[in-house]
N, C-alpha and C positions, 0 to 999 in steps of 0.2 A: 825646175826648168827655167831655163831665162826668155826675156820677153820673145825675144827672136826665135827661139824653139818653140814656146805659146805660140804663135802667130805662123810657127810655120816658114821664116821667113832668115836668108843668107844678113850677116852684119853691115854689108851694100847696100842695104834695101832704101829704095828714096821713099819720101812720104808719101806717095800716089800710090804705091807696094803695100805700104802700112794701113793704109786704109782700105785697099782693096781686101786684104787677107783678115782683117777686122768685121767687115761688112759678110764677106762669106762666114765667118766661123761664128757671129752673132744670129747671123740666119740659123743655123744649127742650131745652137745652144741655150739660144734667150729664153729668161723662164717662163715667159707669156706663150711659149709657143712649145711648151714641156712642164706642161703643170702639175707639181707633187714630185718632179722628182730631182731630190736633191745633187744628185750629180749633174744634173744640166746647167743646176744653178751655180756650185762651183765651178764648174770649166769657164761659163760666164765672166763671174767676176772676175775668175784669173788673166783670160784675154782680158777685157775690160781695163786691168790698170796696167796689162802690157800694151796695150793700145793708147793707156796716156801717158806711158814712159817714153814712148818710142813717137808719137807724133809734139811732144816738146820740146824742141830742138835741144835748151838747158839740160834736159832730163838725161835726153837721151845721150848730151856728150857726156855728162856724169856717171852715167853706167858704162858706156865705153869704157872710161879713164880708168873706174875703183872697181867695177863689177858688182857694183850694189844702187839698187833700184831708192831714188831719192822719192822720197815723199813730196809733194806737190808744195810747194810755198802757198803760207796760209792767207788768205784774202785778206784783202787792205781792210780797214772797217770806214766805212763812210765818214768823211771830215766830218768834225763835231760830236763823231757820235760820245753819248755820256756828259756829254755838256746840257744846261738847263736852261731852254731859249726862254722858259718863263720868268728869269729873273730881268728880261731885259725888259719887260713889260709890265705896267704896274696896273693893280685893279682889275677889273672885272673879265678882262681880256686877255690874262696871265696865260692862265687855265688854257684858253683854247689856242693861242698862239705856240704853247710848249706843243702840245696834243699833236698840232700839225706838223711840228719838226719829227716829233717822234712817227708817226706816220708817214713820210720824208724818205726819215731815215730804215724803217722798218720793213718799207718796200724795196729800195738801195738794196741793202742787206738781202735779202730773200733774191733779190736779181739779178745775180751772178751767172755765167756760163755754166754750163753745165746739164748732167743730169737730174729732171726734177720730178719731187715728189707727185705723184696724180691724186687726184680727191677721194676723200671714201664715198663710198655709199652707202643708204640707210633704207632699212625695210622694216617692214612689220610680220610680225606671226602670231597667230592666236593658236592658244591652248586651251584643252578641255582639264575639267580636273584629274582625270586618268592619264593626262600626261603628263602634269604637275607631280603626280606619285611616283609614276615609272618610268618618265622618261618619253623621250619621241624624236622620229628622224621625220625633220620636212624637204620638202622638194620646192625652192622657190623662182620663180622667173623674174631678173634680173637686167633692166637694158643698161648697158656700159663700154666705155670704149675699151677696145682689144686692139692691142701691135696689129698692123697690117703683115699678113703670112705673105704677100708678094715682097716687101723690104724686110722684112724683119722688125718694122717698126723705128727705121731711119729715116724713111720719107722719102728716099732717094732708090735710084734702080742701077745706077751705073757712075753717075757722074759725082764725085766728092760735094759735099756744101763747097761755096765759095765763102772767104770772110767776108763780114758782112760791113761794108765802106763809111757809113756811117761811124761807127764804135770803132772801126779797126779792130773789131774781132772780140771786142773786150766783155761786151755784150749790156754794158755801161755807157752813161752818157753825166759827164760833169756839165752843173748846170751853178749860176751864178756869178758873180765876179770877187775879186779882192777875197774878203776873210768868207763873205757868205757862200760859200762853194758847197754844195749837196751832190750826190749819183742819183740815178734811178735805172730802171731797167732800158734797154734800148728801144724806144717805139719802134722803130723797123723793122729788126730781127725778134724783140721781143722775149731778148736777154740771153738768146742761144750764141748770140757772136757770131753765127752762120747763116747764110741764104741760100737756099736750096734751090738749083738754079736749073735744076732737068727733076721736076717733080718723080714720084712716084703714082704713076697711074691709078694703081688702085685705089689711093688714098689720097690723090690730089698735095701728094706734099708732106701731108699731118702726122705721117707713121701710125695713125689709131683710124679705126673707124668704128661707130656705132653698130652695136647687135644687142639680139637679147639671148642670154643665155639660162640654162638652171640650175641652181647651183644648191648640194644637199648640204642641210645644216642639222649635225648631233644637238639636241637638247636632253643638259643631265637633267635630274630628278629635282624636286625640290625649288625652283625660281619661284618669284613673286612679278606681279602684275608690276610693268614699269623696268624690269631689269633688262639689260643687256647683252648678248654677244657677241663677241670680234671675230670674225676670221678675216685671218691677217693675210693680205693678197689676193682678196676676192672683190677689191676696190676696181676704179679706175685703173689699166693701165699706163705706167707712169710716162711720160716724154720721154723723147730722145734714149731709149733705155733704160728710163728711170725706174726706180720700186713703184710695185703696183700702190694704188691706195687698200682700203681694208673695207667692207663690210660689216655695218653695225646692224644688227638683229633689235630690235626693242621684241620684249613677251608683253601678249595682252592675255589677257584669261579672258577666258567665254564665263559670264557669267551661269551659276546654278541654282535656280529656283529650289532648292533644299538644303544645301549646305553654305554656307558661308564660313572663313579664314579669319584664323585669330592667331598670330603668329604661326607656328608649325602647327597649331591644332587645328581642331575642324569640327564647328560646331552644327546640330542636327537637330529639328526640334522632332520628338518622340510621342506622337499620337497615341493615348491609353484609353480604353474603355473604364466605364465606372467597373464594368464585374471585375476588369485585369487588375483594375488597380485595389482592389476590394481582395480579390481573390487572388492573387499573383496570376502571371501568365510568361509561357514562352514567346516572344513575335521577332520574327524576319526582319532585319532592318537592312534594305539595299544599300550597298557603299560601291564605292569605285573600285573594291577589287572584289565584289561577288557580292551577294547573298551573308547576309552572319543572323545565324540565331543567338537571340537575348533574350535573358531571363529578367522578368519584371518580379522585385520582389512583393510580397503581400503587402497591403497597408503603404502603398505609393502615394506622394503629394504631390499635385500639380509646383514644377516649379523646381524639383529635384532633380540631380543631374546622376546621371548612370553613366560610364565612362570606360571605352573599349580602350585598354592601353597597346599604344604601336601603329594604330588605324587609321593618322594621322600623316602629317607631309614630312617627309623625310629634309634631313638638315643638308645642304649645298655641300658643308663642311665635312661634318663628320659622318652624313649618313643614318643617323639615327631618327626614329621615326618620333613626331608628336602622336598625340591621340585624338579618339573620334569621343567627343561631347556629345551624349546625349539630354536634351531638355524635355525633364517630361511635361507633356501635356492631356491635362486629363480634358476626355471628349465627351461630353452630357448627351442622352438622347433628344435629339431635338424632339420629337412628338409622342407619348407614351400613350396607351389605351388605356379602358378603364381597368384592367387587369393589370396594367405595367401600376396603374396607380395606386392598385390595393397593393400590390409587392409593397413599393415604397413607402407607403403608409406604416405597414407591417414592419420593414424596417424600423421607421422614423421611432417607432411604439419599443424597439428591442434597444434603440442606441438611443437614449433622450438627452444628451449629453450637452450641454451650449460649448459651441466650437467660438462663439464670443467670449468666452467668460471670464478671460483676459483683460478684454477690454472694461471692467468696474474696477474702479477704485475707489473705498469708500462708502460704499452704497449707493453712487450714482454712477445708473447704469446707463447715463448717454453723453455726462458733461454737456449738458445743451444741444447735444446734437438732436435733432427730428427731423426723421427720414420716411420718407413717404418712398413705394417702390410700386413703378406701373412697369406692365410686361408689354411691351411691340407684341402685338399678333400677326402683324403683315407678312413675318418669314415667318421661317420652322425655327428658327434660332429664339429663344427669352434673351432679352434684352432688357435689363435691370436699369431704371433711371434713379439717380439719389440727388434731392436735393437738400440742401442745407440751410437753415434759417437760424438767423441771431446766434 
């Protein structure tokens, strides 16, 4: 279709036309006011640059003439730019005098008329470890500017921008004399090239106003504490019809008093009694996706790891699970009767084995070492003190 067809609009149409049938069919179409769905946002853009063919006068006599929509002549680039104002300054003051040109210039550049980008915004969400595994949908509240629904986010209700007298519309302001000549954005207009001269009521002008809105966010399986998500167009609403900005998500993890992360895996320290670990035993170990029975084998050493394969945080990537680490820990009774002490005894009499025996080399069975061992009575716990001399 051609712009005049987009727009709705006879090949007579004066610019007053052109912007009226612009301004109705942006109220319509604009994404900010049809969100998610992608045909609103094509008809958009397509009025959009029949609206910039048709209100530049060049433009539009060249579509006249050939029947083909010319692309926009590409912005001048700020005098100087790419030149290096720190060679003009020698010593310690190089450095900062280039810095400032560039910054100069960087603003210039970025301050052209037009439609502009709006800001992202940033939130935080925390995770529990069960949604690190499988995944989780949150609901967040968001305050951010949104297109004013009374303009469509022009600022204006009936009356065009005027250009703006200052810039003459350019939305640019040359500053300097002779060779040192720089742009910057226009202070007046504030780089739109326009002054909006019959506000829009509900928005005082701005096309955006402040709200807070909620906005649901997919989190896959698998992130690490610190990582990030985009959802692109859940930013700031952009200016003057500009792209929204985007929404950056950071993940925090709730921390868990039981497990702690070691790449994809997950490791668990595994409480044994002395009979389980003597004797083997079955026991329940809680995970984040239920209940699992373990088998402890007979003859377990504190210190040994037992390892559920797959139990682990699944890969961003590919999907595949780590595993769950178990560390086992063997658990002493803290307080025994005189009965638990004849067992033990009994024992000690059936196994008389030195679990140090390792330690002689030689025939000397301490290398210097002398070790005196007192026991804390104050808890239920023994608490072994070793000191070392010479």
């Amino acid at each position: 279709m051609s712009p005049y067809e987009l727009l709705g609009l006879d090949r007579d149409a004066s610019e007053a036309q052109v912007r009226r049938a612009y301004r109705r069919l942006a109220r319509r179409w604009h994404p900010d006011l049809n969100p998610g769905n992608a045909e609103a946002a094509r008809r958009y853009g397509a009025i959009t640059e029949a609206f910039d063919t048709l209100v530049d006068p060049v433009r539009r006599r060249a579509y006249d003439a050939t029947g083909v929509v010319v692309p926009p002549a590409p912005a001048t680039p700020p005098a100087f730019a790419g030149f290096d104002f720190s060679l003009m300054v020698q010593g310690a003051e190089a450095s900062t005098f280039g810095d400032l040109f560039v910054d100069v210039f960087r603003q210039a550049a970025g301050g052209a008329s037009g439609a502009a980008r709006s800001a992202d915004l940033h939130t935080d969400i925390t995770l529990t470890l069960a949604d690190v595994l499988h995944g989780a949908t949150r609901r967040v509240d968001v305050q951010r500017r949104v297109a004013c629904r009374l303009c469509g986010g022009l600022g204006v209700l009936d009356a065009p921008p005027a250009p703006c007298r200052t810039c003459g519309g350019a939305g640019q302001q040359r500053l300097g004399r002779g060779h040192m000549v720089f742009v910057r954005p226009c202070d007046a207009c504030r780089g739109a090239g326009v002054i909006v001269q019959r506000p829009c009521h509900g928005c005082h002008g701005q096309g955006q106003h402040d709200t807070t809105e909620t906005v649901g966010i997919t989190v896959p399986p698998g992130l690490a504490d610190g990582d990030q998500l985009v959802q692109p167009g859940e930013g700031h609403a952009g200016a003057r019809g500009g792209p929204a900005g985007d929404l950056h998500v950071r993940i925090r993890i709730a921390p868990d008093a039981r497990v702690t992360r070691q790449g994809n895996d997950l490791h668990m320290v595994l409480p044994v009694a002395v009979h389980e670990a003597v004797l083997g035993a079955r026991v329940v170990v809680p995970t984040a996706d239920g209940p699992v029975s373990v088998r402890v084998p007979p003859g377990i050493q504190s210190g040994q790891r037992l390892r559920l394969r797959e139990r682990g945080v699944p890969s961003p990537r590919t999907g595949s699970r780590g595993d769950l680490v178990l560390d086992v820990q063997l658990v002493l009774p803290p307080v025994i009767d005189a009965r638990g002490r004849e067992l033990m005894q009994e024992f000690a009499r059936l196994h008389p084995e030195d679990v140090r025996a390792h330690w002689r080399v030689g025939g000397d069975d301490g290398h210097g070492l002398d070790t005196h061992a007192s026991t804390d009575h104050s808890s239920h716990r023994h608490r072994v003190v070793v000191k070392t001399e010479g």
